[in-house]
MARVO-744315 format. One record per residue: residue number from 1; x, y, z of N, C-alpha, C in turn. Coordinates in pm, whole numbers, padded with zeros to 5 digits. Example, Ala and Ser with C-alpha at 12.3 -4.5 7.8 and 13.67 -1.06 7.14 Angstrom:
<bases>
[base 1; [01319; -00569; 00780]; [01230; -00450; 00780]; [01320; -00330; 00780]]
[base 2; [01285; -00225; 00708]; [01367; -00106; 00714]; [01290; 00003; 00787]]
</bases>
This chain:
<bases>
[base 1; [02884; 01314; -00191]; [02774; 01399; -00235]; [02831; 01538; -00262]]
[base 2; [02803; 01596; -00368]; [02854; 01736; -00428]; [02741; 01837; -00394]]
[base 3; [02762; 01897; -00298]; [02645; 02021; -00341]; [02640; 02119; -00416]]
[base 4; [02546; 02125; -00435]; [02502; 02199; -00580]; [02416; 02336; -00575]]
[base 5; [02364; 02307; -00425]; [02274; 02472; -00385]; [02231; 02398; -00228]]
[base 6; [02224; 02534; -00201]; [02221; 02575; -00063]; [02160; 02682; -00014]]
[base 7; [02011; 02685; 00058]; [02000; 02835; 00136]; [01935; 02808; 00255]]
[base 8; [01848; 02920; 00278]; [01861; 02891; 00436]; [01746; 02762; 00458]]
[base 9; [01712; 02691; 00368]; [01591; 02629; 00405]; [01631; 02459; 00353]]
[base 10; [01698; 02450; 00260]; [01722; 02309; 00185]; [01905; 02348; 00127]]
[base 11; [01935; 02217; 00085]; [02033; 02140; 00079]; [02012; 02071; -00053]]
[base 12; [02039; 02057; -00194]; [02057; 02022; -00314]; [02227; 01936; -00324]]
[base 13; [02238; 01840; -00368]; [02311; 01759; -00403]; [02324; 01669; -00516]]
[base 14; [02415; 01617; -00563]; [02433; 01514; -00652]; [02534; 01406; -00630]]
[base 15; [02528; 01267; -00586]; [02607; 01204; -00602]; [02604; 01149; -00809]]
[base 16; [02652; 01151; -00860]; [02667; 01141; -01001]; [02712; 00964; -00998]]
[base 17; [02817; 00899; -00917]; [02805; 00746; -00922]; [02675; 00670; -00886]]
[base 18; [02598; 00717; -00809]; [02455; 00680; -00780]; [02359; 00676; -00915]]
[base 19; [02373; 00822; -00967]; [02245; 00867; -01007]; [02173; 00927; -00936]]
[base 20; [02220; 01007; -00839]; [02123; 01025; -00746]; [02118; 01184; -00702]]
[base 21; [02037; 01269; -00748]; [02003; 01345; -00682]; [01924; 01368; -00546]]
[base 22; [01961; 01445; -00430]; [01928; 01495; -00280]; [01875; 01597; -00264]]
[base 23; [01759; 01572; -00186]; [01641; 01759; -00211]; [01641; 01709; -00038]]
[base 24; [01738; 01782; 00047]; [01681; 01818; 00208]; [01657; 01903; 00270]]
[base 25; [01586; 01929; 00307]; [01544; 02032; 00424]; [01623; 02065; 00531]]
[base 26; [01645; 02132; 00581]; [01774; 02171; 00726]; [01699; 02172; 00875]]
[base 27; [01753; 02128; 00926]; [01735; 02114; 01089]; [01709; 02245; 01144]]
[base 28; [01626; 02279; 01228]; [01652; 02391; 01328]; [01650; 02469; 01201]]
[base 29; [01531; 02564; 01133]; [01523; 02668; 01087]; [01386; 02706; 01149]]
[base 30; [01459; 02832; 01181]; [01350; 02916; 01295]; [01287; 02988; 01148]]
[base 31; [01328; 03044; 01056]; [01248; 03092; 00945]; [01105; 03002; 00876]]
[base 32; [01042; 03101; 00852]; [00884; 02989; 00769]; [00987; 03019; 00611]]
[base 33; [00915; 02924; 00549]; [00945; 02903; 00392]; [00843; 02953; 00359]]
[base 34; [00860; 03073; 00286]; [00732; 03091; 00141]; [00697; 03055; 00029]]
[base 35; [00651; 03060; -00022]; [00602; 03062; -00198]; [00721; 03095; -00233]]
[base 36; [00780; 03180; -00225]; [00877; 03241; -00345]; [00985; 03141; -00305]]
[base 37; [01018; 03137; -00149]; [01162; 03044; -00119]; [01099; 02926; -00232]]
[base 38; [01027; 02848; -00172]; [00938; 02745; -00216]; [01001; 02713; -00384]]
[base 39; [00954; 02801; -00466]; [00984; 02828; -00552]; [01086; 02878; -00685]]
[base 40; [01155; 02923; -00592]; [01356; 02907; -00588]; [01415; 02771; -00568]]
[base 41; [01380; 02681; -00496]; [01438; 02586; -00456]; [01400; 02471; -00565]]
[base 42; [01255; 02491; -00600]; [01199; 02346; -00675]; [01266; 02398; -00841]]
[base 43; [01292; 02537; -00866]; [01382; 02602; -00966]; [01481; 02501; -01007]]
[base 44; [01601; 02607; -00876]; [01696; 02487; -00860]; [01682; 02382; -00877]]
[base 45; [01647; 02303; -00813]; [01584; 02092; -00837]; [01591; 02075; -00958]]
[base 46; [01527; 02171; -01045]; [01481; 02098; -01167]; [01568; 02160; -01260]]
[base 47; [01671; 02269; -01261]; [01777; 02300; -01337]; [01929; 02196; -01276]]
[base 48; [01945; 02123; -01200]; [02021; 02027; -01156]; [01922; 01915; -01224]]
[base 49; [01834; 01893; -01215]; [01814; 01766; -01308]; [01792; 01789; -01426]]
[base 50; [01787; 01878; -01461]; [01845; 01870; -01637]; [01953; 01863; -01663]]
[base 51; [02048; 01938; -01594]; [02196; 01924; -01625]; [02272; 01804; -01591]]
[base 52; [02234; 01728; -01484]; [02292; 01590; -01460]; [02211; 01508; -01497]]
[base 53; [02115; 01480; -01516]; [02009; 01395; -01530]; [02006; 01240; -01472]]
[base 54; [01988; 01258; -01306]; [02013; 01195; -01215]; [01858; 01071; -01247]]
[base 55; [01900; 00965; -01216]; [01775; 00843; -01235]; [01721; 00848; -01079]]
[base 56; [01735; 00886; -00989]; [01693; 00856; -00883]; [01674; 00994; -00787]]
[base 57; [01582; 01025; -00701]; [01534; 01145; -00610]; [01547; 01125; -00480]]
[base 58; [01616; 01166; -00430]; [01587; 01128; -00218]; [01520; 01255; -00208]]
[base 59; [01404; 01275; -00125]; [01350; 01401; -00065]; [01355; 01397; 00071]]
[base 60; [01440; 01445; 00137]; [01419; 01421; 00284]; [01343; 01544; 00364]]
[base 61; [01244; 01537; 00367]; [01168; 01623; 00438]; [01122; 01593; 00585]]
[base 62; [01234; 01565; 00623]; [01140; 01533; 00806]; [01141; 01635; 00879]]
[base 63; [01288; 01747; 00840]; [01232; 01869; 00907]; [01153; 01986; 00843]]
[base 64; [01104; 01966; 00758]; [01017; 02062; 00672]; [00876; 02082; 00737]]
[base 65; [00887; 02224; 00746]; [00775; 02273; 00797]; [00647; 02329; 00710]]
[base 66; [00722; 02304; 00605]; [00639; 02386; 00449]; [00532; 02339; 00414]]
[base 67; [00433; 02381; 00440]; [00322; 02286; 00392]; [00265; 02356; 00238]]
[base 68; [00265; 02292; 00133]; [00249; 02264; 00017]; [00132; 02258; -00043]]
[base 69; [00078; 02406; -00045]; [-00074; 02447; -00096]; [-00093; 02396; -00246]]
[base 70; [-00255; 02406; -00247]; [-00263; 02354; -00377]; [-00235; 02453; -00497]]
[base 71; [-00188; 02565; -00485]; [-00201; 02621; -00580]; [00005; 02625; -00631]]
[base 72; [00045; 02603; -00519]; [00201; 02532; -00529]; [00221; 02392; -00589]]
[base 73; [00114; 02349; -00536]; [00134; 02194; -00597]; [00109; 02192; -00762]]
[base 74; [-00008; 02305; -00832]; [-00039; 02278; -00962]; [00112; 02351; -01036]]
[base 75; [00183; 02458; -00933]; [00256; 02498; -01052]; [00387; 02399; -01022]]
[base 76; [00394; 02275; -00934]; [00543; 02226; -00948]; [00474; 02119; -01076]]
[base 77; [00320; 02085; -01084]; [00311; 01989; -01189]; [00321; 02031; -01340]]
[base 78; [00272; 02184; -01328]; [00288; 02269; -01496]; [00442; 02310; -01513]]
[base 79; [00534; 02328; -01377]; [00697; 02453; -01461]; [00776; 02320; -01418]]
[base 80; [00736; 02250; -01284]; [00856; 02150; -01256]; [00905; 02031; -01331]]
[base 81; [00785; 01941; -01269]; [00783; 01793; -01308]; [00799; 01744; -01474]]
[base 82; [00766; 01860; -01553]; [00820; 01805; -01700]; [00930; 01859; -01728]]
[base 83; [01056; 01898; -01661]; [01207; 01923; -01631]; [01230; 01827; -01618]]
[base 84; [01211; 01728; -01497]; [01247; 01620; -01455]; [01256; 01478; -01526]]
[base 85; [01219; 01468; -01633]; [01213; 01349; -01639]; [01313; 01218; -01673]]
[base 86; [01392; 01309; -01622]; [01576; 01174; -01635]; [01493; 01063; -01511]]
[base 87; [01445; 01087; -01407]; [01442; 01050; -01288]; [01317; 00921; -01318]]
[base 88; [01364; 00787; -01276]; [01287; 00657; -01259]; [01240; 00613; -01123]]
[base 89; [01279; 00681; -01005]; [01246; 00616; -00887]; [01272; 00780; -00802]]
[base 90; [01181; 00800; -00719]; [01175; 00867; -00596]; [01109; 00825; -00493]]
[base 91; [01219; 00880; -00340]; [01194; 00827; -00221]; [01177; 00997; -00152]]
[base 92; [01071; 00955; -00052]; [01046; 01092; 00023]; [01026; 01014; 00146]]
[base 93; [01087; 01112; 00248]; [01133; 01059; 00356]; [01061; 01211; 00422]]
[base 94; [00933; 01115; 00482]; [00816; 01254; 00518]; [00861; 01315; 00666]]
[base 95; [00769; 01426; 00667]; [00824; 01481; 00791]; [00671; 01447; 00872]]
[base 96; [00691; 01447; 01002]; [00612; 01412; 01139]; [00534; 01505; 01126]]
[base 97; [00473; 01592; 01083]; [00407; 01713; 01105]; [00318; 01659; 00962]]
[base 98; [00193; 01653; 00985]; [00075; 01567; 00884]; [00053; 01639; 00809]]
[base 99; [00014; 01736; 00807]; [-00041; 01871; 00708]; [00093; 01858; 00595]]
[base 100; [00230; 01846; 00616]; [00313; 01879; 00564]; [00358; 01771; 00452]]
[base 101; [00323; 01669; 00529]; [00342; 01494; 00457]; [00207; 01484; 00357]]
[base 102; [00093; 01494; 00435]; [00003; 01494; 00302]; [00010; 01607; 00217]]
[base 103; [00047; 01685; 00213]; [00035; 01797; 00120]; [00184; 01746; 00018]]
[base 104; [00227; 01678; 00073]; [00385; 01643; -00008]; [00318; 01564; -00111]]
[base 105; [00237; 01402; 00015]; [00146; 01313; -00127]; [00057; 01405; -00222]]
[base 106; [-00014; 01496; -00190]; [-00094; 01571; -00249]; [-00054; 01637; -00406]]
[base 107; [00089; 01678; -00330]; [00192; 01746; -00489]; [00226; 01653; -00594]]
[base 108; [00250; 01540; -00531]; [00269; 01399; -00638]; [00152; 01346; -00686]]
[base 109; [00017; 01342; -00690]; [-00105; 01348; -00752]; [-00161; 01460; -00809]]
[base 110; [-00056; 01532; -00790]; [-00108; 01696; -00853]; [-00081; 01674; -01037]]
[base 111; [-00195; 01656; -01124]; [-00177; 01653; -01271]; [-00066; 01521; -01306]]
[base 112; [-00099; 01438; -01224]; [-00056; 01292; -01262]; [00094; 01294; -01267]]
[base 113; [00188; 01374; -01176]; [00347; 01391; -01127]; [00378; 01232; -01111]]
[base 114; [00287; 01144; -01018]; [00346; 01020; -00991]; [00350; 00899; -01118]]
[base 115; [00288; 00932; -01184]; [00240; 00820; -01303]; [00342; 00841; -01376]]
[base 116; [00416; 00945; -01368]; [00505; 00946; -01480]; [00670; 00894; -01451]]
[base 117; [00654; 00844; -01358]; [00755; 00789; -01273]; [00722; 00620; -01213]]
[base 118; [00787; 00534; -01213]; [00742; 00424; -01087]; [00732; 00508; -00991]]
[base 119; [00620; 00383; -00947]; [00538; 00460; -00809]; [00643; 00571; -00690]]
[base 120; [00647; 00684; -00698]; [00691; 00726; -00577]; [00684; 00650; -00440]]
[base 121; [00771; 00633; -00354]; [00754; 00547; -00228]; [00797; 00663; -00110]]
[base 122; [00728; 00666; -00039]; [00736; 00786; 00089]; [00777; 00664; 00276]]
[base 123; [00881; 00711; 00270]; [00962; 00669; 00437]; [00925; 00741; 00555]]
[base 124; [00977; 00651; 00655]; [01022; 00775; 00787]; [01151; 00747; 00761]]
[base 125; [01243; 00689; 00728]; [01417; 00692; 00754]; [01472; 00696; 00637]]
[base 126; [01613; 00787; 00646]; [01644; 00796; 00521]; [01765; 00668; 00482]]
[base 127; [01757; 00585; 00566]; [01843; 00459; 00540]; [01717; 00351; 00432]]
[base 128; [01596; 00351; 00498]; [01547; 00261; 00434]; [01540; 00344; 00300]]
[base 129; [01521; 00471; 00299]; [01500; 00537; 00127]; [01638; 00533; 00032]]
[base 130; [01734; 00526; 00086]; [01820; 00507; 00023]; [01866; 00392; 00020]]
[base 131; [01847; 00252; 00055]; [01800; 00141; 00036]; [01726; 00048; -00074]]
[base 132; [01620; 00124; -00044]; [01502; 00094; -00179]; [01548; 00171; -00352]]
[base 133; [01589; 00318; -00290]; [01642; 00360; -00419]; [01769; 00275; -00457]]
[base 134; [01836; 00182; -00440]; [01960; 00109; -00451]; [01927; 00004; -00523]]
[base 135; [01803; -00030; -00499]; [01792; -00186; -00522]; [01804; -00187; -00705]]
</bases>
C-alpha cells in the first residue's frame, strides 16, 4: 500500500495491483474532526481517485469519531461523489459509535451516492471487507 496523504485524522492509500483505494481513520486521536478537516480529506479521496482511478474503496472507519451532518453529507454528494466514478465496489468497515455509522449510511443515500455504484456493503472487520472487495 502506497500512501498518498496523511494528517492527523485519516490515512489515504493506493494499492494500484488491487485497484484499490484506502480511506482510514487513525487510532487514538484525542483531536475532534471538523467540517473543514472533514473536507480536506474527502478533497484528497477524490483527487487520488481521479488520478489513479482505483475500481474498488475500503473505508475503515471504526475509529472515527466524526459524525457526518447532513449538510456534509449533501456537499460530499454535489463536489465528491461525481469525482469518483472509476470506483465499482465499496466496503465500509463502520465504527461502534451509532451516530457515526448511521450518519456514514446516511452520506451514501445522500442524492443517490449508492446507486451509482453496486450496492455499497458496510462491515465490522476489515478482513471480511477486503475479502468481499476481492471476490
Amino acid at each position: 500500500m502506497k500512501k498518498l496523504f496523511e494528517d492527523a485524522f485519516i490515512y489515504i492509500g493506493i494499492d494500484e495491483k488491487k485497484s484499490l483505494v484506502s480511506y482510514i481513520y487513525k487510532e487514538g486521536v484525542k483531536k475532534e474532526m471538523t467540517d473543514e478537516d472533514f473536507k480536506t480529506a474527502m478533497t484528497r479521496y477524490a483527487e487520488v481517485t481521479e488520478q489513479y482511478k482505483p475500481a474498488k474503496l475500503l473505508v475503515d472507519s471504526k475509529f472515527s469519531t466524526y459524525t457526518i451532518v447532513p449538510a456534509m453529507q449533501e456537499w460530499v454528494a454535489q463536489k465528491i461523489a461525481p469525482r469518483t466514478i472509476s470506483l465499482q465496489r465499496m466496503a465500509f468497515v463502520v465504527s461502534t459509535d451509532i451516530f457515526v455509522h448511521v450518519s456514514l449510511e446516511q452520506m451514501m443515500d445522500e442524492g443517490g451516492i449508492a446507486d451509482k455504484y453496486s450496492k455499497p456493503r458496510f462491515f465490522e472487520e476489515v478482513n471480511e471487507a477486503e475479502k468481499w472487495l476481492m471476490e
